[in-house]
N, C-alpha and C positions, 0 to 999 in steps of 0.2 A: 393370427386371429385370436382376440381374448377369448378366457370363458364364457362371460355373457352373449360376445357375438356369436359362440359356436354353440350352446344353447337355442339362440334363437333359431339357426339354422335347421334344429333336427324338424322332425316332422311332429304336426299335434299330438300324436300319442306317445312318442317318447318323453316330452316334454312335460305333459301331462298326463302319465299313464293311467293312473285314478280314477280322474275325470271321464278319461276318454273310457273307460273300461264301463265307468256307471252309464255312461250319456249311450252307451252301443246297448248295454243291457235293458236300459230304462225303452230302449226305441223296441228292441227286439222284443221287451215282454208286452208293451201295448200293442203292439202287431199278433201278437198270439191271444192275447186275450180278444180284440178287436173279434178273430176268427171266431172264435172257440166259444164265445159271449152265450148262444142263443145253448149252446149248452148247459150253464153255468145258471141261464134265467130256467131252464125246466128242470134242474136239481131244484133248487129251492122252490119252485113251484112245489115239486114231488114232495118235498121234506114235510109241507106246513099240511099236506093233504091228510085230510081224519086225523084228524090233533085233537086226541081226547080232551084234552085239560078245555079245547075252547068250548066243546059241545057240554062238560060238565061245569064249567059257571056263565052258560047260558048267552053268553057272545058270538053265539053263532047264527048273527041276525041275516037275514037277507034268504035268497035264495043259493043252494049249494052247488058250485061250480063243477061238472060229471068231468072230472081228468081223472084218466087212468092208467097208467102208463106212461113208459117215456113218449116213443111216438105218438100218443094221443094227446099226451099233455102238449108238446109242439104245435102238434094241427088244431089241436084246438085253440091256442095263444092265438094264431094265423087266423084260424077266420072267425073269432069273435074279437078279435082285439087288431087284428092288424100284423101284415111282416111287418113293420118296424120298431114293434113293441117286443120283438126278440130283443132288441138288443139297448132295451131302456133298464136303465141303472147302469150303462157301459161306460159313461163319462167319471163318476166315481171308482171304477174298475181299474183304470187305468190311472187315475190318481193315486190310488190303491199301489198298484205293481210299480208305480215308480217310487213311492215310498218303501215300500216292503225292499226292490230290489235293490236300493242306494246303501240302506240301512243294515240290510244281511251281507252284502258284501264288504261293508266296511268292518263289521263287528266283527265278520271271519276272518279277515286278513289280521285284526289287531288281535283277536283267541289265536291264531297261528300263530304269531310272530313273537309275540310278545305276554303272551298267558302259558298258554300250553308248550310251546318253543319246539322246533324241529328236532331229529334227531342228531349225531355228530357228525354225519355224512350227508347231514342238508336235508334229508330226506321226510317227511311228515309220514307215522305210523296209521296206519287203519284206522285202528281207536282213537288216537284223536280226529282225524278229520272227522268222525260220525259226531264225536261230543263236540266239535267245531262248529258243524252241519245244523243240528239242533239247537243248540245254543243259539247261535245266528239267527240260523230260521224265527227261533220263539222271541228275539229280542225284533227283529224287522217284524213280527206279526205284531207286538205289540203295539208299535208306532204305528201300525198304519190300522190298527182297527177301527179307529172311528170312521174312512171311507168304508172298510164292511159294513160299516153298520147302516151309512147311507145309501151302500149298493143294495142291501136286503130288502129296506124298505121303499127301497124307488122300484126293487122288482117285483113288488105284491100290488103295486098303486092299480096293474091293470085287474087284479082279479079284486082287487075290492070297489074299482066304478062297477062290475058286474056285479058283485053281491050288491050293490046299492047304497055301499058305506063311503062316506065321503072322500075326497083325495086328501093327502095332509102335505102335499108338496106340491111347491111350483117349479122347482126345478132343485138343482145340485147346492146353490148357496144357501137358498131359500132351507132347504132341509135341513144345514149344517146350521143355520140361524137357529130355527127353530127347536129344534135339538138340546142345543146350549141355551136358551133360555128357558127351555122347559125342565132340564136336570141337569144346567151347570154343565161343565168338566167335565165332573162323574158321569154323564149319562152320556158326553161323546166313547165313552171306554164300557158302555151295555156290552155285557158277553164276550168282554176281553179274554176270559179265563179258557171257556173251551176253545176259542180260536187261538192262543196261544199255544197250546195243549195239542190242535189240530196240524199246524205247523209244527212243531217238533216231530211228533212223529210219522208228517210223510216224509220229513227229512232223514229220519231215519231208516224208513222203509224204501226208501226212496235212495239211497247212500249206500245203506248194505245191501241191498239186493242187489243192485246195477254192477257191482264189483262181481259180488258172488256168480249171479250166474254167467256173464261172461266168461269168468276164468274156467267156470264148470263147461261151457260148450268148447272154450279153445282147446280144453285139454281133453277132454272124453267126448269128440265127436270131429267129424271132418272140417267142420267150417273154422274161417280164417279170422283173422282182426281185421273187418270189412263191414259196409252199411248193413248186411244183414244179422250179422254178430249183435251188431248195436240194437239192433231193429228188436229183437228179438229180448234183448236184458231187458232195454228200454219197458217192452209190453209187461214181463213179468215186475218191474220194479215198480210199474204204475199200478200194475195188481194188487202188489202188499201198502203198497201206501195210501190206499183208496180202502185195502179191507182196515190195517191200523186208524186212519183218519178219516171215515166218513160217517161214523157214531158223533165223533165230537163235532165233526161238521155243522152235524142235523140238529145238537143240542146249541153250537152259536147259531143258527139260522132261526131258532123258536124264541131265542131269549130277546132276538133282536130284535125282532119281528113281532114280540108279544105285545098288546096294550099296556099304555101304563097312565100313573094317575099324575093328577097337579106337582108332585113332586117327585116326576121320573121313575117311580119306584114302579117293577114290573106287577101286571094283576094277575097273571094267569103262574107264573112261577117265580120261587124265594131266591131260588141260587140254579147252578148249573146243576147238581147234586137231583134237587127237586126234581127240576123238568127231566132229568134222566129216568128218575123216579115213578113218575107220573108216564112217562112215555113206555115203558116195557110194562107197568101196571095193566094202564089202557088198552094197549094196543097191540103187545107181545113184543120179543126180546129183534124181532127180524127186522118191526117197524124201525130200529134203529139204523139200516143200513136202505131206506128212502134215499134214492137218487142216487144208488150204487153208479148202474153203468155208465148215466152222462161223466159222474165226476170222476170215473176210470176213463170214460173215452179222452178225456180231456190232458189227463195224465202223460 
C-alpha cells in the first residue's frame, strides 16, 4: 500500500488532527454556552443595573426596570419578557465561542511549538503554558470581539422595548450591518481593550489555579486523581478567574452597551480607563464585581 493510500486509511482525526480537534471543541463550546446562556444574559443584565454615568447625562429615559439580584433579575426577564428571551443574543455567542475557540487553540499550539519551544525532554514548563494560556486567550478574544459586542447589545434589546426605547436590531446580521456602517471596522472592535484584558486573565486564574490546588489536595489530603479531585480545583479556579476578570468584564459590557453618536464614538464613556473611573466614582469600588456569582456559576 502507498503513502497516500495508507493515509487515506487512517481515521478523520489522525489525518486531520487540527481540524478534527477545533471541529470537537467548536461543537463542545456551543453546547456549553447554549446551556449556560440564560446565565451569561442576567450577568450583563446585572452589570448595566444603576450605571451612574447614564443617570448623570440624563439618558436614563423611560421607566426604571426593578432587578435586583441574580434570581430576581432571571424571574423577572421570565415574566416580563418571556423564557425565551433567556437566551436572545445566544446566536452571536456561539459565533463568538467558535471564533474565540479555533483562534486560541491555534495561537497556543504555534506559542508552544514554535515561540516559546518545549523543554529538552519534550516536556512544556508551568510558566510557559500560563504565558501560552494568556497569550492565546487575549489573541482569540481579540478576533472574536466584535460577536461580543453583538451578543451585548442583542442582550439589552429586551430591557430597552420595557424602558420604551426603541429596538436597534432585527436580528444577528442585521446588527453586524448596522454596526459597520455606523462606525466602520473600528466600531466592530468597541471595547476590545477590556475584553482582551478579561480573557488573559481568567486564563491565567484559570491555568494557575487548576494546577495549584489539585497538587495541594493530592498531596496534603486523602483524595485521589479522581472526578472529585477535579471537581473541586475546577470550583476554586473558576473562583480566581471570575474574582481577576469580572471588573474588566463589567467595564467591556458598559462600553459596548453604551450610546453612541453618528460617528460610533461612545456618549457616555472616552476609554475603558473612564468608564472604570466613573464607575467606582459613582457607585463604589464593589459595583465593579456586578454579576459576580452568574459569571462564577458559569465558570
Amino acid at each position: 500500500m502507498s503513502p497516500a493510500e495508507e493515509e487515506k486509511s487512517l481515521p478523520l482525526p489522525e489525518r486531520w488532527p487540527r481540524a478534527s480537534k477545533f471541529a470537537l471543541s467548536a461543537c463542545a463550546a456551543a453546547v456549553a454556552e447554549l446551556v449556560t446562556f440564560p446565565l451569561d444574559l442576567t450577568k450583563t443584565r446585572l452589570q448595566v443595573q444603576g450605571e451612574a454615568a447614564v443617570h448623570c447625562n440624563g439618558a436614563a429615559a423611560g421607566q426604571a426596570v426593578p432587578y435586583r439580584g441574580m434570581l430576581r433579575t432571571a424571574a423577572g426577564i421570565v415574566q416580563e419578557e418571556g423564557l425565551r428571551k433567556l437566551w436572545q443574543g445566544a446566536t452571536p455567542a456561539v459565533y463568538r465561542h467558535i471564533v474565540y475557540s479555533g483562534v486560541r487553540m491555534v495561537a497556543y499550539e504555534h506559542l508552544r511549538d514554535s515561540v516559546l519551544g518545549r523543554a529538552e525532554d519534550e516536556s512544556f514548563p508551568f510558566w510557559k503554558a500560563v504565558v501560552g494560556g494568556m497569550s492565546a486567550g487575549a489573541i482569540g478574544q481579540f478576533f472574536a470581539s466584535p460577536t461580543d459586542l453583538v451578543k451585548v447589545q442583542m442582550q439589552m434589546e429586551g430591557k430597552r422595548k420595557l424602558e420604551g426605547k426603541p429596538l436597534r436590531f432585527r436580528g444577528v446580521h442585521h446588527a453586524f450591518m448596522k454596526i459597520l456602517s455606523e462606525g466602520g471596522i473600528r466600531g466592530l472592535w468597541a471595547g476590545w481593550v477590556p475584553n482582551v484584558q478579561r480573557a488573559a486573565l481568567v486564563n491565567m486564574g484559570d491555568l494557575t489555579t487548576y494546577d495549584s490546588v489539585k497538587h495541594f489536595l493530592l498531596l496534603n489530603t486523602p483524595l485521589v486523581d479522581n472526578s472529585v479531585t477535579h471537581s473541586v480545583a475546577s470550583c476554586c479556579s473558576g473562583l480566581v478567574a471570575a474574582v481577576l476578570g469580572t471588573p474588566a468584564d463589567m467595564v467591556k459590557t458598559r462600553i459596548m452597551n453604551q450610546p453612541r453618536d453618528k460617528q460610533g464614538r461612545g456618549l457616555l464613556y472616552k476609554s475603558s480607563i473612564d468608564c472604570l473611573i466613573q464607575t467606582v466614582q459613582g457607585e463604589g469600588f464593589m459595583s465593579l464585581y456586578k454579576g459576580f456569582i452568574p459569571t462564577w456559576m458559569r465558570m
